[in-house]
N, C-alpha and C positions, 0 to 999 in steps of 0.2 A: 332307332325307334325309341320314341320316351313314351309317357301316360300323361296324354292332354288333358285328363282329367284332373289328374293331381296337379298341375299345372294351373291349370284354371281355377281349381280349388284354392289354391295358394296365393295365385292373384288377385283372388276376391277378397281373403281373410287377410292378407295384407293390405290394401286401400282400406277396409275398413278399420283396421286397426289404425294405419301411419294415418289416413286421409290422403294420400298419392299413391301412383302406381308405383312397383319396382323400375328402378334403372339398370338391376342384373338379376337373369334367372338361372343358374343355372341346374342341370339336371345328373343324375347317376343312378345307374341298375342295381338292385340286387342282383343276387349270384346263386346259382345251383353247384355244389361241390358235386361232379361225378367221381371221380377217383384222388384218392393222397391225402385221404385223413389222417392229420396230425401230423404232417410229413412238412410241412413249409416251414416253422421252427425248425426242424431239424434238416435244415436244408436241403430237402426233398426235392419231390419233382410232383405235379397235379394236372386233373385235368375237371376245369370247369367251366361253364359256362355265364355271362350275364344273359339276365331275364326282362322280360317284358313291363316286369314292375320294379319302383324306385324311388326316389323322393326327390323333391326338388326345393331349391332354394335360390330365396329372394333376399335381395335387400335395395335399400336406398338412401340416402345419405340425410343423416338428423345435424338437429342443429347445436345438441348438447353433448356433452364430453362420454363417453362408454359407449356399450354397444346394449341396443334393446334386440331381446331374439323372442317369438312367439311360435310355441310347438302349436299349428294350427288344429293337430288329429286331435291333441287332448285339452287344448284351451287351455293351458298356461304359458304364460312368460315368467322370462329370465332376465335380469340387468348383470352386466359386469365390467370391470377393466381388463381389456385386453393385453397391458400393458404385466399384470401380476401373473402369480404362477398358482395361485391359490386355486382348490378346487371347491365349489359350488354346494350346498349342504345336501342331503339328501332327498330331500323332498324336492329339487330339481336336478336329480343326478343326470338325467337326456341331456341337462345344458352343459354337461363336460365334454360331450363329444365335441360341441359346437365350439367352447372355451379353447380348446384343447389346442384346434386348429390353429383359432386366430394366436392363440400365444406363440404357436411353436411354428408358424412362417415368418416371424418377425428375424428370424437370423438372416431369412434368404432375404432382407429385405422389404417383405410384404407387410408395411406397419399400418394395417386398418383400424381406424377407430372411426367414432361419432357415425356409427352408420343403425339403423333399422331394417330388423330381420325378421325371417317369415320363413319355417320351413313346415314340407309334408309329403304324407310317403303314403304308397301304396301296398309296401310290403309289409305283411302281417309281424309284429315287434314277438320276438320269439319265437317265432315259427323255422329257424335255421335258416334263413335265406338272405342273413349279411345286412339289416338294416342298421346296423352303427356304423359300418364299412362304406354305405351309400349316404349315409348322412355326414359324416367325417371327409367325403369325397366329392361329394355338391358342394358342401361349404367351403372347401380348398378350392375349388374351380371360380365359384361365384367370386372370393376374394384378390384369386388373382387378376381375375377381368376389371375389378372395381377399381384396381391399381393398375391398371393397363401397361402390366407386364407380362412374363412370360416363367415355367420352370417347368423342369424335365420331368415328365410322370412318374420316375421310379424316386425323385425325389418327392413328388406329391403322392406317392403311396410312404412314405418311408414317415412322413410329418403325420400322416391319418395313421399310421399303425402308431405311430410316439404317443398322439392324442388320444388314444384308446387305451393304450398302457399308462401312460403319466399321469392321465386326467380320471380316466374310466377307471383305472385297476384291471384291465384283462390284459395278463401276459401273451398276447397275440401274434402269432407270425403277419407274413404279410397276403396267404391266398386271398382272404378278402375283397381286400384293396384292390390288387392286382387286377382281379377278374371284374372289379364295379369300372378299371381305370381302361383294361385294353377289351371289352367284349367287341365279340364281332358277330353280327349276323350271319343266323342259320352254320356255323359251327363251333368249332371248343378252342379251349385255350388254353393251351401246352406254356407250365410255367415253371420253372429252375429256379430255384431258390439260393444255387449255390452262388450261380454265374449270374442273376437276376435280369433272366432273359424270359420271352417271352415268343412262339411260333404258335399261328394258327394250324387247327386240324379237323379236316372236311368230315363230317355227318353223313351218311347213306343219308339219300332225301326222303326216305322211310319212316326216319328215327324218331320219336315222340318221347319226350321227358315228362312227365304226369309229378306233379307233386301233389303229396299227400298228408293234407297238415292234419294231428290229431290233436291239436291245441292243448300240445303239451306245455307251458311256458317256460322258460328259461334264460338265464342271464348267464352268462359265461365268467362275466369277475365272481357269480358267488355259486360254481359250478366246482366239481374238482379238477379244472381246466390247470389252473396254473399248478397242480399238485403232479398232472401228469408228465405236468411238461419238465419238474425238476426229475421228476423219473427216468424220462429217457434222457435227460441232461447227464443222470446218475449211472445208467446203462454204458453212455457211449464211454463215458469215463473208465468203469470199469474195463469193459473190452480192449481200450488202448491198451492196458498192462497186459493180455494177451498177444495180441496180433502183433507181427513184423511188421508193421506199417499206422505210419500215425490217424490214429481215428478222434477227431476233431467232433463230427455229431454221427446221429447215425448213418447218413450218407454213404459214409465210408465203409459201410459192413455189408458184404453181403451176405444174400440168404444163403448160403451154403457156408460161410465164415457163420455167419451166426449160428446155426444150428450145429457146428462143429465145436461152439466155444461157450453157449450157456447158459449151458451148466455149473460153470466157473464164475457168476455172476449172481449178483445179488435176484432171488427167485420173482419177489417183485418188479423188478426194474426190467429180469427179462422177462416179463409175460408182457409189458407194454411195450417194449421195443420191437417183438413180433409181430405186433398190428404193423406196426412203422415199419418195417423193413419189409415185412410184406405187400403193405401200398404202396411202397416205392419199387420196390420186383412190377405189380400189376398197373402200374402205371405203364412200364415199359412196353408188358404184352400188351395192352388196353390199344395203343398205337399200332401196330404192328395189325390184332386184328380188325381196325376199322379202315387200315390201309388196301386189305383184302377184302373191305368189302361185308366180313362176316361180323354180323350183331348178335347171333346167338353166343359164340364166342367172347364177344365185349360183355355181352349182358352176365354171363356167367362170373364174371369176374368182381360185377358189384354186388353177385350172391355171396360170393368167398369175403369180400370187403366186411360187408354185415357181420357177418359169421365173427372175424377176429374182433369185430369192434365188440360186439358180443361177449364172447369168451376169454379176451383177451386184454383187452383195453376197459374191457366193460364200462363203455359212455353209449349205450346203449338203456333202454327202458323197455318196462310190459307191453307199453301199448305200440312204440317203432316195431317189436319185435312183430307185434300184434300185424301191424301194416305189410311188414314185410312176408309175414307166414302168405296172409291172405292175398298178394298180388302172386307168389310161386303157386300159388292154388288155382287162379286165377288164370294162369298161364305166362305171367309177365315174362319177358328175356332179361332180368337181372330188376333187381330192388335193393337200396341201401339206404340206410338214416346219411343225410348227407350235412353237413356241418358240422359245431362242436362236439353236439351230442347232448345224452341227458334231459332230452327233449327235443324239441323241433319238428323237424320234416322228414316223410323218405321220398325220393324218388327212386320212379319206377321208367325203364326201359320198356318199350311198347313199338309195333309197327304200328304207322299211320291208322291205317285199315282197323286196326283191333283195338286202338286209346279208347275211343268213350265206352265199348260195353265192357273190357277191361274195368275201366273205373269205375264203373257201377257195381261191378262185381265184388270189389275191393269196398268200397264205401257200404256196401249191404252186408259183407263179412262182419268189418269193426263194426255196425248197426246193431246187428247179432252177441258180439261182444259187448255190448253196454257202453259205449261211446261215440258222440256224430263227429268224425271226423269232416274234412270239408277237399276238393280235390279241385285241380286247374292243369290244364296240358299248357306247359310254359313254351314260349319263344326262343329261343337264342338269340341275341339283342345286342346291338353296338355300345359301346364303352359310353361314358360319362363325357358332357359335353355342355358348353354355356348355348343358352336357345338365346338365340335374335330376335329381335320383334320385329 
């Protein structure tokens, strides 16, 4: 499933801009993180989903040397050489995602240039739902179709997370990517970080994801994103000087090693590794009970999630916490800020039958609190893919 509309949108604002159609479209999801935040750095394990919305990307071949790219949502364009490693001033910092790409397929061979480009997206930019991930991952798809060849998707998430680090500044794992690159319809997707494997995993046909953006804004390079991540870098470290056995990230620790050991650790470093090692525990249960079938048991699991990202991790804020109070009030089966943090989105766990007055109920809470937040019951949605004409 893509969004014909942002398609069509894209095709329009590109012929007007180039004066010809696109000769490549291609498309990519945003993502809902359900469980294993922060856990993919740290070689974790996650369970997410792509979504119904996404961006897509256009191009067609110019006659002059660089690359023209036009953000169509916000009506600017970017020029550059794809060829340099240079990144793009501030005032078009979006066009690093797009740079980022074409620079760094050029080893696999993918040397694009002299082309005209056209990208746009559906999903709300800060809202937590993976839109540099989707734009870094349309662009990789589109390019390699223009070059009419071929590369393996864990190598075209691996170039879109480089592009988001080298170009963008966000020290980023890869769940993002992953989840814009293998979604699958109507269920989740089960991703290892260690082994950089990927299994689908079946949804009660019940199950309803609600996301609930309280237009919190957020940029992840200028979040304390990369600060956490040298913490639990700092955590596992420590730990190794503990344990009989080598502990490389935190992967390797479990919740019962960990709570046995610290203590003996820098106080900061373990209050962040406790979020991480405990999404990596509830990932495991998180499987187990949607195998049997039980949602109240899954759902409670991304109340416990919250909770640490909360008091633990604290990339949590007033108003997520705010979302989240109001959908347990509400009756939800589980609620969690789901992405970086520090802003964004929560979803909320729902049966079919109870999503829309559910959400209205949640939406008239924060109302009450002094904020209009805005809400969508999202899809589960097939992975990133070039559309045919």
């Amino acid at each position: 499933m893509h969004d014909s509309k942002t398609i069509q949108f894209a095709s329009q604002q590109h012929q007007t801009t180039y004066g010809e159609h696109p000769t490549v479209i291609a498309y990519a999801p945003g993502r809902i993180e359900i469980l294993g935040n922060h856990t993919d750095y740290n070689a974790g394990t996650t369970l997410s989903t792509a979504i119904n919305h996404g961006t897509a990307f256009l191009l067609s071949p110019a006659d002059q040397p660089g690359v023209r790219v036009l953000a169509a949502d916000l009506q600017q364009s970017a020029s550059f050489d794809p060829a340099t490693d240079e990144r793009l001033s501030d005032q078009h910092q979006w066009a690093n995602y797009v740079k980022g790409v074409f620079h760094l397929l050029r080893p696999h061979g993918i040397e694009v240039d002299r082309v005209n480009c056209t990208f746009a997206g559906s999903i709300p930019m800060g809202a937590g739902l993976s839109s540099s991930a989707a734009l870094e991952v349309a662009t990789a798809y589109a390019l390699i179709q223009h070059a009419d060849t071929s590369l393996d998707p864990i190598e075209i998430a691996k170039v879109a997370q480089a592009a988001e680090q080298q170009f963008a500044g966000c020290n980023c794992g890869l769940l993002d990517q992953f989840s814009s690159i293998f979604g699958v319809p109507s269920g989740l997707i089960y991703s290892d970080f260690r082994t950089l494997t990927t299994d689908n995993v079946a949804l009660p046909a019940e199950a309803r994801f609600i996301m609930i953006n309280p237009h919190i804004k957020h940029a992840l390079a200028e979040s304390p994103y990369n600060e956490r991540r040298e913490s639990c870098e700092k955590a596992a470290a420590q730990l190794n000087q503990h344990l009989d056995h080598s502990i490389t990230t935190l992967r390797d620790v479990t919740w019962e090693q960990f709570t046995q050991h610290r203590h003996l650790i820098d106080p900061e470093a373990a209050q962040r590794a406790e979020h991480v090692i405990a999404e990596i525990t509830r990932v495991g249960q998180a499987i187990e009970h949607l195998q049997r079938q039980d949602l109240s048991a899954f759902g409670q699991l991304l109340f416990d999630s919250h909770e640490t990202s909360r008091t633990a991790f604290e990339n949590s804020c007033p108003e997520l916490d705010t979302v989240v109070e109001a959908a347990q009030q509400a009756g939800a089966l589980g609620a969690r800020l789901s992405g970086g943090g520090w802003g964004g989105s929560v979803v909320v766990l729902a049966r079919e039958a109870e999503a829309e007055t559910l959400t209205e109920s949640i939406l008239e809470t924060c109302r009450q609190k002094g904020f209009q937040p805005t809400a969508e019951i999202t899809i589960p949605s097939a992975g990133a893919h070039v559309i045919t004409h």
